[in-house]
Backbone atoms as SQL, in Angstrom:
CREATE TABLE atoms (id INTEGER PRIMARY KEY, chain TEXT, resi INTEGER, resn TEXT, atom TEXT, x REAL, y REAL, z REAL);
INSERT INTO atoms VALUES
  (1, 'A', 1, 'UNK', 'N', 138.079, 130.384, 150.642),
  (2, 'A', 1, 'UNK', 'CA', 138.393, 129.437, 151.701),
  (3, 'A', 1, 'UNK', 'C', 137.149, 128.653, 152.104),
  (4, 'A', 2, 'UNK', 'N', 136.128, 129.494, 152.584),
  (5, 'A', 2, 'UNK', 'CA', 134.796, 128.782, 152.456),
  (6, 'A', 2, 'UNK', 'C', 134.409, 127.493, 151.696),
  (7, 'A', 3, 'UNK', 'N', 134.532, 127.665, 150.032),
  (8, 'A', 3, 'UNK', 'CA', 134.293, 126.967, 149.114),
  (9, 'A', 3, 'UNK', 'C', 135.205, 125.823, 149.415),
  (10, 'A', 4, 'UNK', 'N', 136.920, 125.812, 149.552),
  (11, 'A', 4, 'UNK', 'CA', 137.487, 125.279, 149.976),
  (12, 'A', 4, 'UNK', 'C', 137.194, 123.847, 151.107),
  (13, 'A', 5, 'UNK', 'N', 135.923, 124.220, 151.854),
  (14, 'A', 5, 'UNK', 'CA', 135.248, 123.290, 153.006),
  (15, 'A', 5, 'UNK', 'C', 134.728, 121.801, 151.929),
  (16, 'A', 6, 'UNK', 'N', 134.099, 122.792, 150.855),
  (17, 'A', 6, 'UNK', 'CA', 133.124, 121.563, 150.240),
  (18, 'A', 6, 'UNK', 'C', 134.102, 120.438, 149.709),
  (19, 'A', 7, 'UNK', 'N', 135.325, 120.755, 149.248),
  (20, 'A', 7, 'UNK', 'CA', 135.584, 119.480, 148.677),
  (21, 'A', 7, 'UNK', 'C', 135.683, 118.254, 149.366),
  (22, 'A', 8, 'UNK', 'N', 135.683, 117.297, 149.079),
  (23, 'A', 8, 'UNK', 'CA', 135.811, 115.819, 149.860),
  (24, 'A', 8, 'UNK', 'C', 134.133, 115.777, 150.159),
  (25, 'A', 9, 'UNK', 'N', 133.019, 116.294, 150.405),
  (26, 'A', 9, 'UNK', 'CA', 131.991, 116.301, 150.911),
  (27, 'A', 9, 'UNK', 'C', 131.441, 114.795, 150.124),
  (28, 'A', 10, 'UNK', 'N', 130.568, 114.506, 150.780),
  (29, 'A', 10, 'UNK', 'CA', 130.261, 113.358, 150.037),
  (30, 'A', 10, 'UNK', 'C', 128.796, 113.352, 149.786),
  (31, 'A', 11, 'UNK', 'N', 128.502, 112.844, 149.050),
  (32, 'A', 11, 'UNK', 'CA', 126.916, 112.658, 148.206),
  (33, 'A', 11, 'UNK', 'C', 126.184, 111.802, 147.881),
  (34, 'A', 12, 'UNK', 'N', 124.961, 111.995, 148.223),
  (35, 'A', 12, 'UNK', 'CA', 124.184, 110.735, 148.227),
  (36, 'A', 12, 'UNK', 'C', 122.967, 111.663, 146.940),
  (37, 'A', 13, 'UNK', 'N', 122.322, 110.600, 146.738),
  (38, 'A', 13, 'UNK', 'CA', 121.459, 110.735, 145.393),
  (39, 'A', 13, 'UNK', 'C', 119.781, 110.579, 145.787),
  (40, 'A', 14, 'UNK', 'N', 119.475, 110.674, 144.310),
  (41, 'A', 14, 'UNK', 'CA', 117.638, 111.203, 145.031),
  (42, 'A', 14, 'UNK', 'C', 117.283, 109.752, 145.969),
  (43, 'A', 15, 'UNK', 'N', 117.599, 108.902, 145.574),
  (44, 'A', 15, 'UNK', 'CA', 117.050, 107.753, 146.656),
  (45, 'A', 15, 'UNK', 'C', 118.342, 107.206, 147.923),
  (46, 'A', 16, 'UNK', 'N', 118.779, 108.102, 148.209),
  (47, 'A', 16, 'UNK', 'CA', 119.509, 108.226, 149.473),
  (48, 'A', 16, 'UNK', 'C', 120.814, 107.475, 149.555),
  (49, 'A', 17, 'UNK', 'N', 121.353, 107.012, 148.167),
  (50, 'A', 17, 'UNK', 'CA', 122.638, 105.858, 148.151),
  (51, 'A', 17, 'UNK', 'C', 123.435, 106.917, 148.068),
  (52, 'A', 18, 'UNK', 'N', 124.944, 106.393, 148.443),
  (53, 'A', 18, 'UNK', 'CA', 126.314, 106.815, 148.180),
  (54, 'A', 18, 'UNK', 'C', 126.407, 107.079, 146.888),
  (55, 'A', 19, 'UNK', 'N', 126.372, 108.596, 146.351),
  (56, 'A', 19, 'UNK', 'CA', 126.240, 108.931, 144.908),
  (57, 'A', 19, 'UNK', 'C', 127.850, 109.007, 144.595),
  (58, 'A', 20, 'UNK', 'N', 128.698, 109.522, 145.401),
  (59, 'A', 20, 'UNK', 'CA', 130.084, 109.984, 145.205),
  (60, 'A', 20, 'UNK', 'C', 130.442, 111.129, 145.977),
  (61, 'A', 21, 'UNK', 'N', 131.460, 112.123, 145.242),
  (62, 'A', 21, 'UNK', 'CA', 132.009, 112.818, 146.192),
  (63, 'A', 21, 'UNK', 'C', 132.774, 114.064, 145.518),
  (64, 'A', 22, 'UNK', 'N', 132.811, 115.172, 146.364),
  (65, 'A', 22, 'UNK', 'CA', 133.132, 115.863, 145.816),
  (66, 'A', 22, 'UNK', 'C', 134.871, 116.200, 145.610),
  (67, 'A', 23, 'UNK', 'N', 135.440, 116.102, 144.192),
  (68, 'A', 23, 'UNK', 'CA', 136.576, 116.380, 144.521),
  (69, 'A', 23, 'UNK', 'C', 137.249, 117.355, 144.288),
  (70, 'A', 24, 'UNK', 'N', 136.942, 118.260, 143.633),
  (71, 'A', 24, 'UNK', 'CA', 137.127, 119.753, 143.026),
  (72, 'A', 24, 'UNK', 'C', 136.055, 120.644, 142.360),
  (73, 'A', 25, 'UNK', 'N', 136.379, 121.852, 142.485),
  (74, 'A', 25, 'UNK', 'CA', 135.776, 122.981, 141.986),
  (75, 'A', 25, 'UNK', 'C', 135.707, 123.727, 140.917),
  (76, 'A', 26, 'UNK', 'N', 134.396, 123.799, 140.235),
  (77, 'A', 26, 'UNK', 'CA', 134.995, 124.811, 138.756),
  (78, 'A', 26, 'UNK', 'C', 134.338, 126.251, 139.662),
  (79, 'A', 27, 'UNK', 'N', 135.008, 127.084, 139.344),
  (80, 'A', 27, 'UNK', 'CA', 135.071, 128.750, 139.491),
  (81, 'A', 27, 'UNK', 'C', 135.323, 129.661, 138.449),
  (82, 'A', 28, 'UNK', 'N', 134.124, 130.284, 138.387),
  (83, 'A', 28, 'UNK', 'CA', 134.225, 131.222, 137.343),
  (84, 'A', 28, 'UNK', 'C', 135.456, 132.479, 137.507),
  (85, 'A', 29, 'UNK', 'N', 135.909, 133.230, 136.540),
  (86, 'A', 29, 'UNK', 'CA', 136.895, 134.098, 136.928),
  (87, 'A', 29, 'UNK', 'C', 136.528, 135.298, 138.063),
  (88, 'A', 30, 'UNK', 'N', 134.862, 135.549, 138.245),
  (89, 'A', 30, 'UNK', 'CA', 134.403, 136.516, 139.546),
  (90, 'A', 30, 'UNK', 'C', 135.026, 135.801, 141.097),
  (91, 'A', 31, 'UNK', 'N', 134.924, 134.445, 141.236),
  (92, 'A', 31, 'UNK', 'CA', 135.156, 133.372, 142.194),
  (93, 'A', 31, 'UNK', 'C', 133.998, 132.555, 142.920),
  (94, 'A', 32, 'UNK', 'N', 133.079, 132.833, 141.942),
  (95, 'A', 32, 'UNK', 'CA', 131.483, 132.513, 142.286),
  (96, 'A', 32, 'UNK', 'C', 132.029, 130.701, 141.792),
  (97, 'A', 33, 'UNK', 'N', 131.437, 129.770, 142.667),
  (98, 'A', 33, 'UNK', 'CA', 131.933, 128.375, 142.294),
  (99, 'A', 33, 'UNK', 'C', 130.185, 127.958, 141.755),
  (100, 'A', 34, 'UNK', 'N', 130.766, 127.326, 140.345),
  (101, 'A', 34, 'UNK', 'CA', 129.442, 127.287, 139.505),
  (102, 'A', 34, 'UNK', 'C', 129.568, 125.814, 139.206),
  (103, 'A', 35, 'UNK', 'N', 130.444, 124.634, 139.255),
  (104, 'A', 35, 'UNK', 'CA', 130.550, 123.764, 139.480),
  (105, 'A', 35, 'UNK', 'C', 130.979, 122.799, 140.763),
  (106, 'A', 36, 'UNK', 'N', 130.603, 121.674, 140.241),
  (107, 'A', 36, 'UNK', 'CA', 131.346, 120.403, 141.540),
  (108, 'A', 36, 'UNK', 'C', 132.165, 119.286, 140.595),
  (109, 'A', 37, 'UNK', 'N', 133.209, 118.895, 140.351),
  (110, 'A', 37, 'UNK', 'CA', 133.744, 117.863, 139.997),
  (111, 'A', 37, 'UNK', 'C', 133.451, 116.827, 140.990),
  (112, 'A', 38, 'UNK', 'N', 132.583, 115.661, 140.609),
  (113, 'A', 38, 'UNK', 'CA', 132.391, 115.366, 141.440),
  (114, 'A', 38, 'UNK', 'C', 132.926, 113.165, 140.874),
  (115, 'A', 39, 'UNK', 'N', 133.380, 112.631, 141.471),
  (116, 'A', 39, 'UNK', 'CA', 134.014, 111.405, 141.636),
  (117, 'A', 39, 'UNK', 'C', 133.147, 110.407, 142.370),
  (118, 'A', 40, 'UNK', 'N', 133.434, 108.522, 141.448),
  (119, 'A', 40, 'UNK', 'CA', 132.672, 107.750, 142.025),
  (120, 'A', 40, 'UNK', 'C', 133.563, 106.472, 141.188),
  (121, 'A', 41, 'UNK', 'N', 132.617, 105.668, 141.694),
  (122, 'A', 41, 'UNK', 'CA', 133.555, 104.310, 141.636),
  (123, 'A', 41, 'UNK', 'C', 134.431, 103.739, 142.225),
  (124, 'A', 42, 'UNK', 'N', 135.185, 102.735, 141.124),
  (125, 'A', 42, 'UNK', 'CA', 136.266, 102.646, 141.374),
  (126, 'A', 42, 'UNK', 'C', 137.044, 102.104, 142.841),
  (127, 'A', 43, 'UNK', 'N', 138.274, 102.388, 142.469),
  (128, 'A', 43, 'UNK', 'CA', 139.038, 100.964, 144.119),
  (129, 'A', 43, 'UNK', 'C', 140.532, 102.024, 144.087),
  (130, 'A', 44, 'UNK', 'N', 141.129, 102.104, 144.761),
  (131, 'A', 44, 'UNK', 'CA', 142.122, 102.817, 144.558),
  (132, 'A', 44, 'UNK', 'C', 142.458, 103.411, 143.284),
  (133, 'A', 45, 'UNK', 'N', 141.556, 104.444, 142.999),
  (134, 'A', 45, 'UNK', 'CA', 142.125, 105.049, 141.881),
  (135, 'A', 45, 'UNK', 'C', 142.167, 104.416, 140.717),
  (136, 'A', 46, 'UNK', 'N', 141.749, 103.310, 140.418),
  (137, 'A', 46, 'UNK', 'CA', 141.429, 102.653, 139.100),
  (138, 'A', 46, 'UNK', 'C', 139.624, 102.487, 138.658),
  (139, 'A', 47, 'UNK', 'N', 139.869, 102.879, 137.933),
  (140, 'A', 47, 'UNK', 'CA', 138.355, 102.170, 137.528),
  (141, 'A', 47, 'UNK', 'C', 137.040, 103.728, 137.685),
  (142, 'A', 48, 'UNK', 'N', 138.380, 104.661, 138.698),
  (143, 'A', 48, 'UNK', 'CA', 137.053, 105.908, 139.013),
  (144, 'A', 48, 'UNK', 'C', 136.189, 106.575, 137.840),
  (145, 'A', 49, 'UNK', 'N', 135.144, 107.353, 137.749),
  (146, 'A', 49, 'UNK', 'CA', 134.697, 108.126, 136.971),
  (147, 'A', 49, 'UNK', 'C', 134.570, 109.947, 137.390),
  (148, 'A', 50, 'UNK', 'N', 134.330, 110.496, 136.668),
  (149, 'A', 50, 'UNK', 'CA', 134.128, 111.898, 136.925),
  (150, 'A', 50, 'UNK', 'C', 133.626, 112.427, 136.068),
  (151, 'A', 51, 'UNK', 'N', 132.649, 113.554, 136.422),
  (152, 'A', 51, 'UNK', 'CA', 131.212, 114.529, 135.762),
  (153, 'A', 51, 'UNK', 'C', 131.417, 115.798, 136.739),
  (154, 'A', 52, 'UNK', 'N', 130.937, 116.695, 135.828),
  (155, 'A', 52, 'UNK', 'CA', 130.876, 118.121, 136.402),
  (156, 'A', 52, 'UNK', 'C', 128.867, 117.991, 136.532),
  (157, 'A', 53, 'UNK', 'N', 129.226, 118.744, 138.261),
  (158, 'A', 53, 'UNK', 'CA', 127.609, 119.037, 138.434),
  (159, 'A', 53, 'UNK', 'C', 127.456, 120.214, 139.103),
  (160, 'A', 54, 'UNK', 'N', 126.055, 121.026, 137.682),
  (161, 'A', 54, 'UNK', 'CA', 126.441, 122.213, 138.545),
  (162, 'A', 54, 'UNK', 'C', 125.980, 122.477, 139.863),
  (163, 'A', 55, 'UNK', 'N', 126.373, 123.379, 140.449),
  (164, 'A', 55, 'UNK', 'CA', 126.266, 123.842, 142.071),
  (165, 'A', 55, 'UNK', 'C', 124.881, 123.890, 142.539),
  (166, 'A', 56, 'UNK', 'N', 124.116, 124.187, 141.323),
  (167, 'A', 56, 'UNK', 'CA', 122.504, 124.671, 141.766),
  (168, 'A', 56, 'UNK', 'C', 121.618, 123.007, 141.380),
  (169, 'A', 57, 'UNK', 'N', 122.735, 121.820, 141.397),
  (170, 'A', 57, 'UNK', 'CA', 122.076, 120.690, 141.337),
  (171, 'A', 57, 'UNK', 'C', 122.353, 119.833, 142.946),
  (172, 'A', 58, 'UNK', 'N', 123.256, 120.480, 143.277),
  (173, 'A', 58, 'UNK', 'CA', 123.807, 119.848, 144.919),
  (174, 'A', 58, 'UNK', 'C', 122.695, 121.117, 145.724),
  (175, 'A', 59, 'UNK', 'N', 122.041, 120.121, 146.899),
  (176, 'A', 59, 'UNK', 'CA', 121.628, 121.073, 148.218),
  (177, 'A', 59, 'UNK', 'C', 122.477, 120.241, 149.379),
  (178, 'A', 60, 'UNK', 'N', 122.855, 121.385, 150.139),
  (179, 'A', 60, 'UNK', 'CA', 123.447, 120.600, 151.108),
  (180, 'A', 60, 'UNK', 'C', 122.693, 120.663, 152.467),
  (181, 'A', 61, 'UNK', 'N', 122.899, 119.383, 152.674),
  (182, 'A', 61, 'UNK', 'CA', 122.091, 119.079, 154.323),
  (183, 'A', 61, 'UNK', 'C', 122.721, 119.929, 155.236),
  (184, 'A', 62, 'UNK', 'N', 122.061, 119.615, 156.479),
  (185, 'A', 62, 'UNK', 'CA', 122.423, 119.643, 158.254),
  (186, 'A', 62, 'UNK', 'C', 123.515, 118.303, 158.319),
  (187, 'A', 63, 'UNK', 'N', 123.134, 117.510, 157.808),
  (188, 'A', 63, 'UNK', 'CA', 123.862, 115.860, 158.055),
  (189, 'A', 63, 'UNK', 'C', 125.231, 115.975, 157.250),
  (190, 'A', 64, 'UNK', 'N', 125.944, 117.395, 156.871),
  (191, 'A', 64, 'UNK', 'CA', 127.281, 117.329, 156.327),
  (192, 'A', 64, 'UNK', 'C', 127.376, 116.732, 154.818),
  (193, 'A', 65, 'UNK', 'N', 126.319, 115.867, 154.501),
  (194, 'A', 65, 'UNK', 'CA', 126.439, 115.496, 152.779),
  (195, 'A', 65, 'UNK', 'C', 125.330, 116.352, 152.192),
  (196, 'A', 66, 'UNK', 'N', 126.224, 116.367, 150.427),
  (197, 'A', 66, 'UNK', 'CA', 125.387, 116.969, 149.529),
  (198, 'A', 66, 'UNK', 'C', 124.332, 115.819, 149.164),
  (199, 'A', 67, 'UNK', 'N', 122.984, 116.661, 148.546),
  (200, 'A', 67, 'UNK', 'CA', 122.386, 116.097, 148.189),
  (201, 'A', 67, 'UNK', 'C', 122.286, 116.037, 146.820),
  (202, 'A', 68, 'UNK', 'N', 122.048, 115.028, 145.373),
  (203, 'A', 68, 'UNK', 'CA', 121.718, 115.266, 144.497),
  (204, 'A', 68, 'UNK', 'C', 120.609, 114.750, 144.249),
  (205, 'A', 69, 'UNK', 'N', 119.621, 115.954, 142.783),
  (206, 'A', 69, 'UNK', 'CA', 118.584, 115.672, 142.770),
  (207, 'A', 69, 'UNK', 'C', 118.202, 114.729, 141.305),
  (208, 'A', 70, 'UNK', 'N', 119.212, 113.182, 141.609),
  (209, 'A', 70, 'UNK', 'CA', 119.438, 112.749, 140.443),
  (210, 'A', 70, 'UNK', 'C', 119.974, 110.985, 141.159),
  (211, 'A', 71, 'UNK', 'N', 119.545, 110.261, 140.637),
  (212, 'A', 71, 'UNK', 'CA', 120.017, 108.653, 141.059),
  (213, 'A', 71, 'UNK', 'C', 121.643, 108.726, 140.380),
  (214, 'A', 72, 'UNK', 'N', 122.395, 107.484, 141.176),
  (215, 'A', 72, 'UNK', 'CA', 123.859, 107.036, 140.608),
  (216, 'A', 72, 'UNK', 'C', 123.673, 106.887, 139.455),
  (217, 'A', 73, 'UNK', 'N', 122.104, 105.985, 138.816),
  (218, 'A', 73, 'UNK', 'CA', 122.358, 105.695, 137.629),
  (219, 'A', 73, 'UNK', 'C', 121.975, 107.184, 136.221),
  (220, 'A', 74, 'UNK', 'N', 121.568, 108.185, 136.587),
  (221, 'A', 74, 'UNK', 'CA', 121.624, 109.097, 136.709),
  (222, 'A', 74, 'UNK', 'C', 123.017, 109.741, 136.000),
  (223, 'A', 75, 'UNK', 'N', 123.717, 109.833, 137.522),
  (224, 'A', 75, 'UNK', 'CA', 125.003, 110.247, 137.551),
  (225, 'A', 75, 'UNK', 'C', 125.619, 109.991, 136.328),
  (226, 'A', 76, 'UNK', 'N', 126.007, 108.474, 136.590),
  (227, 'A', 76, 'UNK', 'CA', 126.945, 107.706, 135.522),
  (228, 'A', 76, 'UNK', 'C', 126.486, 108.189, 134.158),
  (229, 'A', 77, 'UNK', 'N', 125.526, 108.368, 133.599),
  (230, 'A', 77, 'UNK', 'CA', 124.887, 108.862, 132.412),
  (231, 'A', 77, 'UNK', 'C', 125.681, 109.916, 131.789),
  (232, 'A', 78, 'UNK', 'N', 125.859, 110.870, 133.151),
  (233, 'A', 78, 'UNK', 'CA', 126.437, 111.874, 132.429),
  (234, 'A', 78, 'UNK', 'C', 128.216, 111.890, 131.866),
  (235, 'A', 79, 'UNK', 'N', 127.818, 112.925, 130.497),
  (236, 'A', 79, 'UNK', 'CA', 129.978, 112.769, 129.738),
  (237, 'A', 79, 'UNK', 'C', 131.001, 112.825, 131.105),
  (238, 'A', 80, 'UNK', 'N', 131.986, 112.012, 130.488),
  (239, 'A', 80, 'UNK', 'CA', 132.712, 112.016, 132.232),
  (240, 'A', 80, 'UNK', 'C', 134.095, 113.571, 131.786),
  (241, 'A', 81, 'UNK', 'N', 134.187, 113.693, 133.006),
  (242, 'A', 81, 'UNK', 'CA', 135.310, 114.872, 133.015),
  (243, 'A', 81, 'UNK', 'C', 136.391, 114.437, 132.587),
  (244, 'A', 82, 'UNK', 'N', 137.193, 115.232, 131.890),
  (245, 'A', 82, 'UNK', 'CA', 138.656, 114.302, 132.034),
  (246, 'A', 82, 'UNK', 'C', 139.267, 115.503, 131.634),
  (247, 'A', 83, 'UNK', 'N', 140.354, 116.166, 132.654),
  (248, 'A', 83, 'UNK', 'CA', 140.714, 117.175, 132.929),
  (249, 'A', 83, 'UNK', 'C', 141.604, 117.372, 131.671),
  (250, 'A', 84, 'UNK', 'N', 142.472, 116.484, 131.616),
  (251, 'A', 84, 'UNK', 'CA', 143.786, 116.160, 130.119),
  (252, 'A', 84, 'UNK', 'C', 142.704, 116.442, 128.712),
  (253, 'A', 85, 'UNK', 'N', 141.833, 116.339, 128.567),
  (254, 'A', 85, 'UNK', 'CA', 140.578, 116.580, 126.923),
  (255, 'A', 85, 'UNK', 'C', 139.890, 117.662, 127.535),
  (256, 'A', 86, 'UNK', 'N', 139.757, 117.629, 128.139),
  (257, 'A', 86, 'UNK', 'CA', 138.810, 119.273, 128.401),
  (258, 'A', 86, 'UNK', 'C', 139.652, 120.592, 128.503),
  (259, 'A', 87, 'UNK', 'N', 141.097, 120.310, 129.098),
  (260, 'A', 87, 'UNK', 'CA', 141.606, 121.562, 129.438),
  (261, 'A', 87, 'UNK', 'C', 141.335, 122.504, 130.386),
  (262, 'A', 88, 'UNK', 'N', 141.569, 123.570, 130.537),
  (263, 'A', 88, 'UNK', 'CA', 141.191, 124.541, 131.266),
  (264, 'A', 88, 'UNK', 'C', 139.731, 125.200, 131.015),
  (265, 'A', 89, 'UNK', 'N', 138.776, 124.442, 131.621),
  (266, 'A', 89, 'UNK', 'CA', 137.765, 125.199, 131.253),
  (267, 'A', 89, 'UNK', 'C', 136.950, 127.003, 131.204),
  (268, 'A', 90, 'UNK', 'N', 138.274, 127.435, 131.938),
  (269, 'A', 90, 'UNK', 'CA', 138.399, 128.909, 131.813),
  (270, 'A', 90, 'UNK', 'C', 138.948, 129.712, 131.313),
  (271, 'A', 91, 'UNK', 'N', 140.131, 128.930, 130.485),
  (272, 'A', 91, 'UNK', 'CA', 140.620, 129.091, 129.235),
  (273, 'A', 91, 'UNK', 'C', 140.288, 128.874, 127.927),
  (274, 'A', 92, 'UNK', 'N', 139.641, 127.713, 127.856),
  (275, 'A', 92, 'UNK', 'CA', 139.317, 126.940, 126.869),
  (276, 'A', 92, 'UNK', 'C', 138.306, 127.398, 126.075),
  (277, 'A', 93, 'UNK', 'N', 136.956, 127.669, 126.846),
  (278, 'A', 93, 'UNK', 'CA', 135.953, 128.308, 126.794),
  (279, 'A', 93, 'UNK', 'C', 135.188, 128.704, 128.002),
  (280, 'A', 94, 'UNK', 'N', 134.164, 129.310, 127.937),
  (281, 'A', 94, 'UNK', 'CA', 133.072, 129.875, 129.127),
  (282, 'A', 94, 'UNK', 'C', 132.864, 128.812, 129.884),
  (283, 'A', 95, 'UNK', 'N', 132.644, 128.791, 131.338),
  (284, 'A', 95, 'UNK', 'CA', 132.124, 128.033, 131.944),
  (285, 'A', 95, 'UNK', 'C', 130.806, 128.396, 131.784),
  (286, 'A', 96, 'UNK', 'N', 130.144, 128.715, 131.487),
  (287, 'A', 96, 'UNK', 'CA', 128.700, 128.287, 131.224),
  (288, 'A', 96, 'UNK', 'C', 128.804, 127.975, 129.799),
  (289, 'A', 97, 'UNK', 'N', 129.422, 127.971, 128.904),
  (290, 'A', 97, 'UNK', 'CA', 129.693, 126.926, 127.566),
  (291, 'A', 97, 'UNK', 'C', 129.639, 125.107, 128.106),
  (292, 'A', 98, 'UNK', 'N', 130.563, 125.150, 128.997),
  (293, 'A', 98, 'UNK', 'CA', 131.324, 123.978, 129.612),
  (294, 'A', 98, 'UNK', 'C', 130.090, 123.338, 130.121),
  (295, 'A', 99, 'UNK', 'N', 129.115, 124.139, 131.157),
  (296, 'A', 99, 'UNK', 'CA', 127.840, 123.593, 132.019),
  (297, 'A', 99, 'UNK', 'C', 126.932, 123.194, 130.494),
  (298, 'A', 100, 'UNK', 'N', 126.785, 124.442, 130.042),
  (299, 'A', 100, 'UNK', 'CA', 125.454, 123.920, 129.132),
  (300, 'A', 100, 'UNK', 'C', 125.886, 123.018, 128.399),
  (301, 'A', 101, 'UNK', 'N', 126.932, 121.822, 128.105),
  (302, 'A', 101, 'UNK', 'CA', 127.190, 120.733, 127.509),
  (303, 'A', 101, 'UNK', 'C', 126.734, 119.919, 128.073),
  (304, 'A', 102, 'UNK', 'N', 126.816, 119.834, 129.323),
  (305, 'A', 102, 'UNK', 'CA', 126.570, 118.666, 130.281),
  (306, 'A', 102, 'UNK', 'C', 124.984, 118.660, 130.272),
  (307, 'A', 103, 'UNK', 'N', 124.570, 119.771, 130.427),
  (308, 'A', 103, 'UNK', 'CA', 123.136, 119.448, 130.121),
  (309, 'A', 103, 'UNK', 'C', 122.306, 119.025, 129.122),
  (310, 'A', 104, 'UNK', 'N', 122.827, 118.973, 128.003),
  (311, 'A', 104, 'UNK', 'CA', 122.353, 118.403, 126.951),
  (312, 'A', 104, 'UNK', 'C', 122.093, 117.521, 126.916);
């Protein structure tokens, strides 16, 4: 339920812009949350993007937003999520399979 708080949180980037936002959670099968799906762009739902970032890349403020330690342009860099090609990433394979891609 806790974890539950973070979604919607919103995020700003190493030089303090509107990075995006958080819109879901990856959780390992213990319930330890080891990701952020996190969302940007876009106008009603067209045009958005999405990247998994892991948890130990967000710090979160006093001021209610996460912080990342990474610019938008940054962000955008990274493979985008797309829930329909990835699948269940706890099915599919390890979530730390899933993380250490993104870091590459």
């Amino acid at each position: 339920e806790e974890a539950g708080r973070l979604i919607g949180t919103n995020l700003v980037g190493a030089n303090d812009e509107k990075a995006g936002e958080i819109e879901n959670l990856i959780v390992d099968n213990t319930g330890r949350v080891r990701g952020a799906v996190v969302e940007w762009g876009g106008f009603l739902g067209i045009g958005q993007r999405s990247a998994i970032i892991p948890m130990e890349q967000i710090q979160f403020g006093a001021d209610g937003r996460g912080h990342l330690g990474m610019t938008r342009e940054q962000l955008g860099a990274l493979p985008r999520y797309e829930r329909d090609k990835l699948g269940d990433l706890g099915r599919q394979q390890s979530l730390g399979d899933g993380l250490q891609l993104l870091r590459n």
